[in-house]
N, C-alpha and C positions, 0 to 999 in steps of 0.2 A: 687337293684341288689341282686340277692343272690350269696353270695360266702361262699367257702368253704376250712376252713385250717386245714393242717396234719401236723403233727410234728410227725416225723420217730425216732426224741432222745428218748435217754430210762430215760433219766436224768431228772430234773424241776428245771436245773441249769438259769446262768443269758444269755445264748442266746435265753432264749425262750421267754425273753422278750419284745422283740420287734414284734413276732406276736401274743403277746398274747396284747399288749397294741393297736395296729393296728387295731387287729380283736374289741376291745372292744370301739375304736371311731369309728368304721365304724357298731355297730352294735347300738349305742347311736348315729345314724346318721339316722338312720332308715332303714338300710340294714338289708337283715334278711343274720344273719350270724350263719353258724354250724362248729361244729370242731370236729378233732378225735385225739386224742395223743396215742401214741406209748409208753407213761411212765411206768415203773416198776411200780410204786407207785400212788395209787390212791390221788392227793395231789387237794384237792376241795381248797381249800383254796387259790391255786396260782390262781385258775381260779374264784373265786369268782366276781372282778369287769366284766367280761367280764358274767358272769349267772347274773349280775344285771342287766347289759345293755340291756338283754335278746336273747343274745348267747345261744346254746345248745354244750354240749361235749359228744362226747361216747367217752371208755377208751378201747383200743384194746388190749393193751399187756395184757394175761391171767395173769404174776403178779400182774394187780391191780385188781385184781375177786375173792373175795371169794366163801370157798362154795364146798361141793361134785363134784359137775359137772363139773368147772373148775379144780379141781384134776384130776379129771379123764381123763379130756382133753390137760394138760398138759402133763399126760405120754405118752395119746396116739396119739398126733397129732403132729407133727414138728409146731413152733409157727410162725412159717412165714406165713404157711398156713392158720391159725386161722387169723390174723393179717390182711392178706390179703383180706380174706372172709368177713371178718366184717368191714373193709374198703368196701369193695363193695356194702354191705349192708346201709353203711350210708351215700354212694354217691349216689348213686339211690333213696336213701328218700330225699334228701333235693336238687336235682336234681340242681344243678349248673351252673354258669355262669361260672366260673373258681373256681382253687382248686390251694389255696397257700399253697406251701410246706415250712419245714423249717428242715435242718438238722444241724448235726454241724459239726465237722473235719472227716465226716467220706462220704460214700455211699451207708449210708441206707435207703436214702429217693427212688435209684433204684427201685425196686418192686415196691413200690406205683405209683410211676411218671409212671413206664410200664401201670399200672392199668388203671390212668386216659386216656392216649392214646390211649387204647386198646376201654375205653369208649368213646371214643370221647367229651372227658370235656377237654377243654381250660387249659394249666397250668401254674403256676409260680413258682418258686423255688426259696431259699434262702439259702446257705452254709454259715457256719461262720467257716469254718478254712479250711487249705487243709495241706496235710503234704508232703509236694514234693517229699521227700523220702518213700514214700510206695506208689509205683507205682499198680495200680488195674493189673487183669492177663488182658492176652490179650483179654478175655474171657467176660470179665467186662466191658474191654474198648471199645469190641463193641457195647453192650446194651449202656453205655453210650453215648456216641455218637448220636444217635439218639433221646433218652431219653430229652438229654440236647439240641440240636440242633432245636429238634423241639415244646420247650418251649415259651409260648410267651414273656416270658421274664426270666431273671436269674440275681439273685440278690448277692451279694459277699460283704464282710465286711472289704477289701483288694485289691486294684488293684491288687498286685502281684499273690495275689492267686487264681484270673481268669488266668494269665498266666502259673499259675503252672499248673491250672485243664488244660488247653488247651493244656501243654507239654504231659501231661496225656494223652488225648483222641487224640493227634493227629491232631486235628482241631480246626481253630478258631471260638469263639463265637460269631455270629454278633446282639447276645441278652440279652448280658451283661452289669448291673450298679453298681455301688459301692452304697452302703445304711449303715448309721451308727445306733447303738445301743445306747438306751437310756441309760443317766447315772443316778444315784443315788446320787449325791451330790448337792449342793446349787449351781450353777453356780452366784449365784447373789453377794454368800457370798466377802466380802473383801477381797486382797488376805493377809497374815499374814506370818511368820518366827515364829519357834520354840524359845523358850528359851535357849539361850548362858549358858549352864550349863558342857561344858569343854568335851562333849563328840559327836562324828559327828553318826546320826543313819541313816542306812539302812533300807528299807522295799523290802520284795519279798511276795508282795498278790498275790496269784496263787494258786489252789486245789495242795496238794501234788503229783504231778504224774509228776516224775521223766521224762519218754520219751518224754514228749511233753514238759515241763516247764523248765528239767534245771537244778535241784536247785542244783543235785550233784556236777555240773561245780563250780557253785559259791564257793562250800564247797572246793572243790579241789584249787582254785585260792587262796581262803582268807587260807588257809595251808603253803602258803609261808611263809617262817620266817622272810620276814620286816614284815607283820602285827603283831606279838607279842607283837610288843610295839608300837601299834597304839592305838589311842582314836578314833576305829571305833568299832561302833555295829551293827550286823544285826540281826533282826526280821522275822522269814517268819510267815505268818498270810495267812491260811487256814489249812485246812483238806483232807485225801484223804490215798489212797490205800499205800505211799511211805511214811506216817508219822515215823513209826519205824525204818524202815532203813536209813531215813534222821538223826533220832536223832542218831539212836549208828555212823553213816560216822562220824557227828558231833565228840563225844566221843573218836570215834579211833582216829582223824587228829587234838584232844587236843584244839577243839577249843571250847568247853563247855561257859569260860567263855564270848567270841564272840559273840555266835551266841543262839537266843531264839526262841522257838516255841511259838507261842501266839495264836493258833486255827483261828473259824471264830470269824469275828467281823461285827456286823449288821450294825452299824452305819460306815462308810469307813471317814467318816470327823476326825473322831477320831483319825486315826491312823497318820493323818499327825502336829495332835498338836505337836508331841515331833519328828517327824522324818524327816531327808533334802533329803532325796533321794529316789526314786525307783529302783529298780532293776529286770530285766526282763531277765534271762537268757537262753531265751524257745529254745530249739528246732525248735521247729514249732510251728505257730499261726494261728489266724484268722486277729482280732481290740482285744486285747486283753481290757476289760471295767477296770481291774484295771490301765491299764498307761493311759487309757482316763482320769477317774476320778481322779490319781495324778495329772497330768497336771491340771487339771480343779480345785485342792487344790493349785497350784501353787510352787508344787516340780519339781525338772528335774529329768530324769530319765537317766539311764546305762539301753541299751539292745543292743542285739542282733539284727545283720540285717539279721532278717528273715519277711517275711509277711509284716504284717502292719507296724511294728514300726520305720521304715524309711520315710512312709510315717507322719509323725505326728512330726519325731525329725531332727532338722538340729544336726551334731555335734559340739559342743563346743559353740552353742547359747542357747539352753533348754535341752540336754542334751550329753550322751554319746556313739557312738554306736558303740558296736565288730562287725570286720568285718565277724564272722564265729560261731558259739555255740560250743566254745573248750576251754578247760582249756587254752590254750597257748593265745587266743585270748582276752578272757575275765579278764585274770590275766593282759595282756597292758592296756586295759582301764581301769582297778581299779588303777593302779598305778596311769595313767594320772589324773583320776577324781581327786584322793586323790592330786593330787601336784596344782588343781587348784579347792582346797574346800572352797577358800573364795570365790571362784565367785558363787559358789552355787545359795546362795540367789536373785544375780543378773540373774542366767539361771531360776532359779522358776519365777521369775515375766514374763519374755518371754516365760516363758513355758503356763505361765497363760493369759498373751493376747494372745498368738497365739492358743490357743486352740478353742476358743471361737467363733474364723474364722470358724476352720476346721471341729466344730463339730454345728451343727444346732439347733436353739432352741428348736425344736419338732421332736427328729428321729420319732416316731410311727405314727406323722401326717405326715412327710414327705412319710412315706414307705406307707400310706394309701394310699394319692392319688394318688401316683405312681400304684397301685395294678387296682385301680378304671379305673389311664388314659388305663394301658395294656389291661382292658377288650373289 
């Protein structure tokens, strides 16, 4: 088969890894497979297994181009245009069976998905989040609609957030499946408990970005003055655009000695040696892969019922869930988790078989052959 995948993110975060692992067993399969990414950054490195297999990638976004020319063409051309154009040029050379898309919470894979249709190449799409509240104009919603409608298939990391996109455009999908994202942890590992050393730790793994993640909420909840004299600590572990302004909320709401910023951390097994809980207090989501891979450590987690993560948590068996992303919501379940933190250890082991159910041994070989049965 030849097939052909775009990714419309500007990012080389952890949703692209699931076509980027996809496209590299299906081209170590013997399919001749081409790709085009839309990244800011020219990052060879993320796509090197897939150029072993002997995949090919062109780089559309004029940020990963050096050089006079691409100067020049950034001032003068709007980059959608560019984008566009050079998408066309690298569907036309590798002439296609179908062309998997992959975007992530937003509808920038739009224009391309037009592109393919307008050539008459076969399409597949993948979303990894949706944000219920940032409704597209009406403007939007009708190129959608068609765009997605007449997909051979549409792939989503979330039941609920097919029915968000479907409040969105107004119509239902009748070419919609849930598909999950590979994790980065040992699934095989033991499950284990942190050391009894007199203190309960929190984790919130999430890029810092406040609108979609949350973390203000959490800061505001844990502000209450029972926590003052609690032996709770929370961790957030990542990076991103709302680092500074998470540390001084910290600072102003006196909770310095509470609450730590710990960056990114490559290895994610690490972070559950010393910690009993997760905490997810998004906004909005996709399958977010750090509550995958807590569960799959064998922590319960505290989130928020948005997206996925009702999907994956019973309350009060593997973890805990607010019924709304608001401080008033989120400060009830911290109470309740904390009055029943001995059971902890006993919601991690359930968190830890029951994941194992819900998430498959091979997401990128499951998403493969699904890509393969649509064509």
């Amino acid at each position: 088969m030849k097939i052909f995948f775009l990714s419309s993110h500007h990012g080389t975060g952890a949703s692209e890894t699931l076509w980027i692992e996809a496209a590299t067993k299906l081209a170590a399969a013997g399919h001749k497979v081409c790709a085009a990414v839309n990244w800011r950054s020219r990052d060879l490195a993320r796509l090197a297994a897939l150029a072993e297999a002997g995949g090919t990638v062109r780089f559309l976004n004029l940020g990963a181009h050096a050089g006079g020319i691409a100067k020049i063409v950034r001032r003068l051309m709007p980059h959608e245009k560019w984008e566009i154009a050079a998408a066309r040029r690298a569907i036309t050379a590798a002439m296609p069976q179908t062309i998997v898309f992959s975007q992530g919470n937003d509808v920038s894979v739009l224009p391309f998905l037009e592109l393919a249709h307008s050539m008459g190449v076969p399409s597949q799409v993948v979303t990894h989040g949706v944000n219920p509240a940032v409704w597209p104009s009406d403007d939007i919603a009708d190129r959608l609609r068609p765009a997605f409608t007449s997909a051979s298939r549409t792939y989503w990391v979330a039941s609920r957030n097919i029915k968000e996109f479907e409040y969105h455009i107004g119509v239902r999908l009748g070419n919609a499946e849930v598909v999950r994202n590979p994790v980065k942890v040992d699934r095989d590992a033991p499950f284990s408990w942190p050391t009894d050393d007199g203190t309960w730790r929190m984790a919130c793994v999430a890029r810092l970005q406040t609108r979609a993640k949350g973390h203000d909420l959490l800061l505001q909840a844990l502000a209450e003055p029972q926590w003052r004299e609690r032996a709770l600590h929370l961790t957030f572990f990542g990076d991103g655009e709302n680092r500074r302004g998470l540390e001084r909320l910290a600072i102003m709401l006196g909770l310095s000695p509470q609450v730590s910023f710990s960056g990114h951390v490559s290895q994610v097994q690490n972070i559950w040696r010393d910690h009993h809980l997760i905490t997810q207090p998004s906004r909005n989501e996709g399958m977010p892969l750090s509550l995958v891979e807590a569960l799959m450590c064998g922590r319960p987690a505290l989130a928020t019922d948005v997206a996925g993560h009702a999907e994956l948590l019973t309350d009060g068996i593997n973890g805990f869930v607010a019924e709304a992303p608001t401080v008033r919501h989120i400060s009830s379940v911290l109470e309740r988790a904390w009055n029943e933190r001995m059971n902890w250890e006993t919601m991690g082991q359930a968190a830890y078989e029951r994941i194992r159910q819900d998430i498959p041994l091979d997401p990128s070989e499951q998403f493969a052959t699904k890509i393969l049965a649509a064509i």
